[in-house]
Backbone as ProteinMPNN parsed JSONL, in Angstrom:
{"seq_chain_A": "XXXXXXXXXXXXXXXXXXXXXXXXXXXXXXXXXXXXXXXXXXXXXXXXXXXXXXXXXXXXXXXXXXXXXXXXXXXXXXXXXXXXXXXXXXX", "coords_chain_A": {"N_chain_A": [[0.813, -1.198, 0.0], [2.055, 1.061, 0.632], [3.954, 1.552, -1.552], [2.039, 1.986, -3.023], [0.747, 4.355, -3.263], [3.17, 6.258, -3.039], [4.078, 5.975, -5.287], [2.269, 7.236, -6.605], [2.678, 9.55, -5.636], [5.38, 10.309, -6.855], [4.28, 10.016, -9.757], [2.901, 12.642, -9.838], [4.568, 14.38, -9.786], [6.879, 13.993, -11.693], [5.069, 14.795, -13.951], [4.404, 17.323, -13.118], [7.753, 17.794, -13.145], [7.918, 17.159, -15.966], [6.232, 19.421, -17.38], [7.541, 21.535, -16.394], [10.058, 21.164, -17.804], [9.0, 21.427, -20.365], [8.813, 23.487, -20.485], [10.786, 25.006, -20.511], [12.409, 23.78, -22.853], [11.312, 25.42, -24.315], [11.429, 27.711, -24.526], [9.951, 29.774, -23.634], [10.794, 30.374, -20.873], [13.092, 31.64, -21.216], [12.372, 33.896, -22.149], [11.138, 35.755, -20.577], [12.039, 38.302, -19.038], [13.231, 39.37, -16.643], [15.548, 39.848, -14.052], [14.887, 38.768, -11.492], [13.425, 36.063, -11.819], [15.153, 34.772, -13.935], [17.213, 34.267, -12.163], [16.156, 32.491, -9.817], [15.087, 30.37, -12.177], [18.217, 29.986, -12.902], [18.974, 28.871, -11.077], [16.872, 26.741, -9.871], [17.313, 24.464, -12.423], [19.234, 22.697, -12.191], [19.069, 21.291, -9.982], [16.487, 19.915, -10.605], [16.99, 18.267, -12.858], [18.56, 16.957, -11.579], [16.694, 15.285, -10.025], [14.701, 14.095, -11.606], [16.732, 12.447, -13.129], [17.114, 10.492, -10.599], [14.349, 9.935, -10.303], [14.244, 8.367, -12.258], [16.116, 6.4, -12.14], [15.156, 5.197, -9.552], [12.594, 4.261, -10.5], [13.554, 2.417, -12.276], [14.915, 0.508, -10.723], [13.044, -0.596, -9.157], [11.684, -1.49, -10.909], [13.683, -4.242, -11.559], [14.799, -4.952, -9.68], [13.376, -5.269, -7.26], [10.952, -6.382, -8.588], [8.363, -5.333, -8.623], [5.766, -3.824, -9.993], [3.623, -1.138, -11.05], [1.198, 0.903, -12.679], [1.277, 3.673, -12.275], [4.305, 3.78, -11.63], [5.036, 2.663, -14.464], [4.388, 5.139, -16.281], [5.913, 6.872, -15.055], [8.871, 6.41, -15.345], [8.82, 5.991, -17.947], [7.878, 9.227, -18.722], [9.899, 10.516, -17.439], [12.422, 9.141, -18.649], [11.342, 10.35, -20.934], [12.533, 12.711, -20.943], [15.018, 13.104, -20.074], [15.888, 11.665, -22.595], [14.691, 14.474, -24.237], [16.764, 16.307, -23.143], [19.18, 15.523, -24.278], [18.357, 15.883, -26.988], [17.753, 18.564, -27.77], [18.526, 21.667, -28.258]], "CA_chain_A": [[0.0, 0.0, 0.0], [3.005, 2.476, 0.864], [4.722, 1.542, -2.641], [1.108, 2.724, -4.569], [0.724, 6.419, -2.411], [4.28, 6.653, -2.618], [4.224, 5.697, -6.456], [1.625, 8.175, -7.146], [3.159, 11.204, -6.043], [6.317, 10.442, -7.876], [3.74, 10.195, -10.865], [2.743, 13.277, -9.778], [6.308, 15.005, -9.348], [7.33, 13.582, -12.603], [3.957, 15.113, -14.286], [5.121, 18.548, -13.003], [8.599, 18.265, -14.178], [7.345, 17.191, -17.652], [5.861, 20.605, -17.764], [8.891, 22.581, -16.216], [11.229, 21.241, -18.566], [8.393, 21.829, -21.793], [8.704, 25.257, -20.505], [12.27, 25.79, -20.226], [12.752, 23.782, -24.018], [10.293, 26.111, -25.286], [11.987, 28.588, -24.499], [8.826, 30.46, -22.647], [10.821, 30.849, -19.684], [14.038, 32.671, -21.335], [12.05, 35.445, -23.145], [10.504, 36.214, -19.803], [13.349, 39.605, -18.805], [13.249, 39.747, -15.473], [16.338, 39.33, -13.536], [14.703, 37.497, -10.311], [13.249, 34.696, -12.791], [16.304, 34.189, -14.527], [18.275, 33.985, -11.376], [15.399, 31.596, -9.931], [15.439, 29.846, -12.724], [19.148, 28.998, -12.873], [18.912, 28.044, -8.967], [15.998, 25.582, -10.036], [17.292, 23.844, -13.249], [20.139, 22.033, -12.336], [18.204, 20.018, -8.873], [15.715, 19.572, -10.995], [17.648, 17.55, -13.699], [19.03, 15.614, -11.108], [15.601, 14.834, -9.555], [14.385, 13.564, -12.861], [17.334, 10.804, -12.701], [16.851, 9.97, -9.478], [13.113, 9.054, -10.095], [14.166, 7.301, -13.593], [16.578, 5.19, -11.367], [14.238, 4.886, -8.228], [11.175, 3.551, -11.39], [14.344, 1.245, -12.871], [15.411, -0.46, -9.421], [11.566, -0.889, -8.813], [11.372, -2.764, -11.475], [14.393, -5.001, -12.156], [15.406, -5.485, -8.464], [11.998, -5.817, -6.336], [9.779, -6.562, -9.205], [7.396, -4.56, -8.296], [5.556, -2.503, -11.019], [2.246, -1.011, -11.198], [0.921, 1.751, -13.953], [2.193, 4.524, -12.036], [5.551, 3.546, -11.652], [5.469, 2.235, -15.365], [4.191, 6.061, -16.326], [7.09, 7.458, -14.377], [9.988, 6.3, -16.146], [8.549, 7.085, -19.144], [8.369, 10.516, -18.237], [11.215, 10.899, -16.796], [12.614, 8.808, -19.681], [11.628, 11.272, -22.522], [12.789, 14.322, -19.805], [16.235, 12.514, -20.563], [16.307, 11.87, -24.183], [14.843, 15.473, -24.902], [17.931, 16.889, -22.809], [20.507, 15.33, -25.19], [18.307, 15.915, -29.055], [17.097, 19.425, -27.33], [19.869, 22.341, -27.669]], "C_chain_A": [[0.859, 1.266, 0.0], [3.762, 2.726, -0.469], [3.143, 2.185, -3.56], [1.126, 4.24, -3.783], [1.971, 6.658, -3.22], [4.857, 6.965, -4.362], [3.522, 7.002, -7.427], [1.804, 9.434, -6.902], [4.519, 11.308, -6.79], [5.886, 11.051, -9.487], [2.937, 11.472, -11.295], [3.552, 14.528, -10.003], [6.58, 15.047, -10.889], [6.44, 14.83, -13.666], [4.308, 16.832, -14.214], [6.521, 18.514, -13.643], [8.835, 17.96, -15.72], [7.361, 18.928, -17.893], [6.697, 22.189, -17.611], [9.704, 22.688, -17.717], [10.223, 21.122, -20.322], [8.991, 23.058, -21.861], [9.972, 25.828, -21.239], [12.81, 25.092, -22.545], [11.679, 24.292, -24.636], [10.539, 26.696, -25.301], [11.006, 29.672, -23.658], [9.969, 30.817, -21.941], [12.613, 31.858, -20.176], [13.001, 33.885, -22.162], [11.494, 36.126, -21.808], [12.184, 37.213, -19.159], [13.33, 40.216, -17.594], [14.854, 39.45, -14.674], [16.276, 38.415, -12.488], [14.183, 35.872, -11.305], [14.059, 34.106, -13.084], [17.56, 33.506, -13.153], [17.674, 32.717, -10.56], [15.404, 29.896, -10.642], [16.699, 28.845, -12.96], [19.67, 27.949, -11.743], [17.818, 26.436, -9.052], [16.856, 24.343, -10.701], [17.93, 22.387, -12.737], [19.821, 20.543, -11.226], [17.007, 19.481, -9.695], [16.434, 18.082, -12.01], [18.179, 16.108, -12.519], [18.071, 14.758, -10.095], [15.005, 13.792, -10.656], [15.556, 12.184, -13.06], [17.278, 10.502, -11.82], [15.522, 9.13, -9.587], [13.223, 8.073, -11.284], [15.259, 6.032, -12.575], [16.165, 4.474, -10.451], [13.119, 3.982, -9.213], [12.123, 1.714, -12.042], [14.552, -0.126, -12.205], [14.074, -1.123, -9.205], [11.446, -2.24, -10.048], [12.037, -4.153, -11.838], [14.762, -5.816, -10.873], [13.827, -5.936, -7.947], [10.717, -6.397, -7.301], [8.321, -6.231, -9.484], [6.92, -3.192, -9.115], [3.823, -2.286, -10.961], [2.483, 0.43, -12.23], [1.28, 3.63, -13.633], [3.442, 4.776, -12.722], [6.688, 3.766, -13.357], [5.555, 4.015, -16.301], [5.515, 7.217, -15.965], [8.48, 7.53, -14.691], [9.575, 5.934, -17.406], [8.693, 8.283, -19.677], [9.538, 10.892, -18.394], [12.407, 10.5, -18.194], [12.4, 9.573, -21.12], [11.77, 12.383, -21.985], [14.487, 13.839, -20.37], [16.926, 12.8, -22.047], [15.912, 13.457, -24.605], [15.94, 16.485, -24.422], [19.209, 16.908, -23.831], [19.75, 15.791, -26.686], [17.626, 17.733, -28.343], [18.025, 20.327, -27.336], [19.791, 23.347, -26.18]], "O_chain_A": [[0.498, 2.326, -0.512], [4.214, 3.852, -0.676], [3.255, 2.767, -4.639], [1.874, 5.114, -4.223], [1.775, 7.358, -4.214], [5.697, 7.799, -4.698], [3.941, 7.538, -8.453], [1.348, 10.358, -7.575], [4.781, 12.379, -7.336], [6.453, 11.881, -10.197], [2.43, 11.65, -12.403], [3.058, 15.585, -10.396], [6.509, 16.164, -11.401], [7.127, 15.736, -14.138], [4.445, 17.483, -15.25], [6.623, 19.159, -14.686], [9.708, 18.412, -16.46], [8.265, 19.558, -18.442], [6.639, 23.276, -18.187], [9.924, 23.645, -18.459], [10.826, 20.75, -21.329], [9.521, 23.617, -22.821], [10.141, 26.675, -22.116], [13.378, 25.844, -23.336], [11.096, 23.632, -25.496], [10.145, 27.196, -26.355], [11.645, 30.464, -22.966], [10.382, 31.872, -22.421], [13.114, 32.645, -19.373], [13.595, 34.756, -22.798], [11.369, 37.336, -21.996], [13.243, 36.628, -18.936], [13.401, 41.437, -17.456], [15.211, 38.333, -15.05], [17.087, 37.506, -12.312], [14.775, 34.795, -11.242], [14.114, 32.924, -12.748], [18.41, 32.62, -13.238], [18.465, 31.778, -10.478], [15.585, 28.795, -10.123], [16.655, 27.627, -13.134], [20.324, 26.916, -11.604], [18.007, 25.379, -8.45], [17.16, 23.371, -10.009], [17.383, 21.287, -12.818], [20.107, 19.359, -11.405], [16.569, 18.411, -9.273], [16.215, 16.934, -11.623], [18.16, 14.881, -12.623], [18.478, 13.78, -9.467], [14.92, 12.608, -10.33], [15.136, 11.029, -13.119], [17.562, 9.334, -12.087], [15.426, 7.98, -9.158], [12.469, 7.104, -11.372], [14.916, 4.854, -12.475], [16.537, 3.311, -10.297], [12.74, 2.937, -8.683], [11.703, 0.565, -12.177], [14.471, -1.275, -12.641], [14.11, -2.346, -9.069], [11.208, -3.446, -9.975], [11.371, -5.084, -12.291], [14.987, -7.026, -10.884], [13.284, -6.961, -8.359], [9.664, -6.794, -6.803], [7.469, -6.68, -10.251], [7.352, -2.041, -9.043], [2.991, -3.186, -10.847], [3.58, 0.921, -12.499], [1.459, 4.526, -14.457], [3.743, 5.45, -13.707], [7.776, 4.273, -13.633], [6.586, 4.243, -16.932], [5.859, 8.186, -16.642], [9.2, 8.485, -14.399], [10.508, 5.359, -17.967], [9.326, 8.571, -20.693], [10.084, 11.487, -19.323], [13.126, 11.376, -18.675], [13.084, 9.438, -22.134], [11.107, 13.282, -22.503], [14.965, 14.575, -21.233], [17.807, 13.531, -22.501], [16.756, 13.931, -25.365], [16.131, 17.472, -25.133], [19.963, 17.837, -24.123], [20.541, 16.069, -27.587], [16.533, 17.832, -28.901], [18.757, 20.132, -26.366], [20.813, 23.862, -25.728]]}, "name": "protein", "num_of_chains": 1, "seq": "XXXXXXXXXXXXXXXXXXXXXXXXXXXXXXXXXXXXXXXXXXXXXXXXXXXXXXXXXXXXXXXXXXXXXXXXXXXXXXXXXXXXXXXXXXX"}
């Protein structure tokens, strides 16, 4: 029961930084000319990125080590998984 809660706010987490990192390769969030944003911004990016592997390795271990997968989980490193690949084909 603690692995589905626990599963679903990852899938939640994940879900949000989908939409961060649309933002940021959309460029939306550099045209915005503020200096607190930008400074914000560069304070965010970089924990973020490494949140995003953390939950693609936390969805990986889940599944290869404990076996344990449900439609969350499977959702989650997906995510997180094309948060990845659009980092490297994304300039």
């Amino acid at each position: 029961m603690q692995l589905a809660i626990f599963s679903k706010r990852l899938f939640f987490v994940s879900i949000a930084l989908l939409i961060y990192f649309l933002f940021v390769f959309n460029g939306i969030i550099h045209k915005i000319d503020y200096p607190v944003v930008g400074a914000i911004y560069e304070l965010i990016t970089i924990p973020l990125i490494l949140l995003v592997l953390a939950i693609f390795l936390y969805t990986l271990f889940q599944f290869i080590l404990k076996r344990q997968i449900n439609y969350y989980l499977v959702f989650c490193s997906l995510i997180c998984g094309v948060i990845i690949v659009l980092m490297f084909v994304i300039e």
